[in-house]
Backbone as JSON Lines, residues from 0, in Angstrom:
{"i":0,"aa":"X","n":[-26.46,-15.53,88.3],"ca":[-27.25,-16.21,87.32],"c":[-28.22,-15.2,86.72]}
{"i":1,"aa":"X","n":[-28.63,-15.05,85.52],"ca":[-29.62,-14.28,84.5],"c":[-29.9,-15.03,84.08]}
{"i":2,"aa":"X","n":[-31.78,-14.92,84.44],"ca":[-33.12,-15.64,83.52],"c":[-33.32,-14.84,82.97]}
{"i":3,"aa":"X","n":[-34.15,-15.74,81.72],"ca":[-34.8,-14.59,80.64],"c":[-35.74,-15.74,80.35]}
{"i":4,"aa":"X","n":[-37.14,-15.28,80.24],"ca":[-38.67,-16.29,80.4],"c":[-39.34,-15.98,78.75]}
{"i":5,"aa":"X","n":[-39.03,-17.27,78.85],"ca":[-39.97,-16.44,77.16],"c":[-40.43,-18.16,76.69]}
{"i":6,"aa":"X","n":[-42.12,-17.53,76.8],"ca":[-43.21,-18.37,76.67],"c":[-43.99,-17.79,75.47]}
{"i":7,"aa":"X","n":[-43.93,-18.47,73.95],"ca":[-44.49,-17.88,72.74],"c":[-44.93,-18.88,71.79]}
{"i":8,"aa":"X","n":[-45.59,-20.39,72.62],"ca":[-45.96,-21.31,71.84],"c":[-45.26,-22.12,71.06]}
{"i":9,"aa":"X","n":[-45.61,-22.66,69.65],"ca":[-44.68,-23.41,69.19],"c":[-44.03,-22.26,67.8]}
{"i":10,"aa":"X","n":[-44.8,-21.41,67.28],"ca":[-44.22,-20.14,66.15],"c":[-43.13,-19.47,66.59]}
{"i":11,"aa":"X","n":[-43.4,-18.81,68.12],"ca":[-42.61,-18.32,68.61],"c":[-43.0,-16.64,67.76]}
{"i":12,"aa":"X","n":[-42.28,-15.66,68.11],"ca":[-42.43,-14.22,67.9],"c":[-42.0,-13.48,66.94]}
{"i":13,"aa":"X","n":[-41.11,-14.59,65.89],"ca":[-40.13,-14.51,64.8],"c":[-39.32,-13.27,65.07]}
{"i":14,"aa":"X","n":[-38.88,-12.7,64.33],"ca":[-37.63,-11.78,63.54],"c":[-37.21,-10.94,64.92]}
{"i":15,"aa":"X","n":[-38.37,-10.57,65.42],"ca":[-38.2,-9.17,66.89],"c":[-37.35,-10.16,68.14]}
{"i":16,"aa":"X","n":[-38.17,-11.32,68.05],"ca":[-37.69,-11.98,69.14],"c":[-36.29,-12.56,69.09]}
{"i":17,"aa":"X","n":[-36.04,-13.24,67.96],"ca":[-34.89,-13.41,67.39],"c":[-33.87,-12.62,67.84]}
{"i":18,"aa":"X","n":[-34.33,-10.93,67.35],"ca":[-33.42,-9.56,67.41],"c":[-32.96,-9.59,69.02]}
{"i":19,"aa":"X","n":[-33.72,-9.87,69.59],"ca":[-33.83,-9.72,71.07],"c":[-33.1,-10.71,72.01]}
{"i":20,"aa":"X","n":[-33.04,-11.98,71.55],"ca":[-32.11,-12.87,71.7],"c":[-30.71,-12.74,71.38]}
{"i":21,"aa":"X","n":[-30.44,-12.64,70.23],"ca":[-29.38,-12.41,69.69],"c":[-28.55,-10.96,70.59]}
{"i":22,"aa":"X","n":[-29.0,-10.23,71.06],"ca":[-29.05,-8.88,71.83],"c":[-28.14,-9.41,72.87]}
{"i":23,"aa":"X","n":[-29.05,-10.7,74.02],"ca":[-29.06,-10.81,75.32],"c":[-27.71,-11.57,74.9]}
{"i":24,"aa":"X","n":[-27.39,-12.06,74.29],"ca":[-26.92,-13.46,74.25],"c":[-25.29,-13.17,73.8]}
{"i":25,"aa":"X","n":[-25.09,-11.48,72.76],"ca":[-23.89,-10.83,73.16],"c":[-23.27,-9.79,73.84]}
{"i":26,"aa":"X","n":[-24.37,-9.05,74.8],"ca":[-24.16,-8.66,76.14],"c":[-23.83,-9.47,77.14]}
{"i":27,"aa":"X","n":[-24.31,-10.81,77.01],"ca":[-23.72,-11.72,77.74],"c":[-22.1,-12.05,77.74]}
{"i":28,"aa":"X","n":[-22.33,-12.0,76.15],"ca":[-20.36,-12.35,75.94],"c":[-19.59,-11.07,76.36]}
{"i":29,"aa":"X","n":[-20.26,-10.0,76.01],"ca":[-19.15,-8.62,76.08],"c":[-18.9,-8.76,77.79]}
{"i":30,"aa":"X","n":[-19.76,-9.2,78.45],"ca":[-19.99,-9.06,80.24],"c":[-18.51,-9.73,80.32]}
{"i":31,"aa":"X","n":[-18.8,-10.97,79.97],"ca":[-18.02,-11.64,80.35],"c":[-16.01,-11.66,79.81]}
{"i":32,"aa":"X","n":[-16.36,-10.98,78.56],"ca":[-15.2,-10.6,78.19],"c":[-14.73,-9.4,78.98]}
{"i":33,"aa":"X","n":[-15.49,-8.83,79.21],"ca":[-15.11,-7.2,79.82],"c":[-15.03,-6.0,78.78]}
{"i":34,"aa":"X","n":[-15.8,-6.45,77.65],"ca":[-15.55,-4.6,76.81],"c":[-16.92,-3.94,77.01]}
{"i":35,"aa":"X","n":[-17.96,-4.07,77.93],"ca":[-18.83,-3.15,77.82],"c":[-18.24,-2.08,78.99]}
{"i":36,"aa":"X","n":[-17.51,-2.97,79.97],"ca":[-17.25,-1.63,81.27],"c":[-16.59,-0.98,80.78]}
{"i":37,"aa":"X","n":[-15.19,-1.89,79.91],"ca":[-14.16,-0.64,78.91],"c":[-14.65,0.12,78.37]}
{"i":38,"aa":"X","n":[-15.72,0.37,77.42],"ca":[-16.45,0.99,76.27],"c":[-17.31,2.19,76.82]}
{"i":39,"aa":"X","n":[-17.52,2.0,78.25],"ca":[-18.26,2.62,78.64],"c":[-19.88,2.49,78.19]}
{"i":40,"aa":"X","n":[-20.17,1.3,77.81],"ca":[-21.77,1.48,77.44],"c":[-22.81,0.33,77.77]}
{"i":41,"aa":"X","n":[-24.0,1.18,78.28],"ca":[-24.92,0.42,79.41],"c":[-24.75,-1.09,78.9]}
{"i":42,"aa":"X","n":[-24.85,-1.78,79.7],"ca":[-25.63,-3.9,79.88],"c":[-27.49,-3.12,79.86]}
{"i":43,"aa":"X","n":[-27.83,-2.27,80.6],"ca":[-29.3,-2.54,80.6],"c":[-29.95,-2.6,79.51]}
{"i":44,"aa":"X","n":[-30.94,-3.6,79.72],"ca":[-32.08,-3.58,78.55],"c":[-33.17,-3.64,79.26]}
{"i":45,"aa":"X","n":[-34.19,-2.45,78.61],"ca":[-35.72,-2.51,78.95],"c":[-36.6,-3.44,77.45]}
{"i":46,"aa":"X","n":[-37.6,-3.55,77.99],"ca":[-38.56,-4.49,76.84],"c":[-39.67,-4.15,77.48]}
């Protein structure tokens, strides 16, 4: 299981946060498909 905590009121963090979501959310799919191990390129993300 992967949490991701994100507490930013009711505006929220717009465009960055967005970017950042959108990020987690198709590293998630590539995981699960399997082309990041093929591709050879990191899952990590720092913030």
């Amino acid at each position: 299981m992967e949490v991701h905590w994100f507490d930013a009121g009711h505006l929220g963090e717009g465009i960055e946060q967005d970017i950042k979501h959108f990020e987690l959310m198709l590293k998630f799919a590539y995981r699960v498909l399997g082309v990041l191990e093929k591709s050879g390129v990191s899952t990590a993300t720092q913030y």
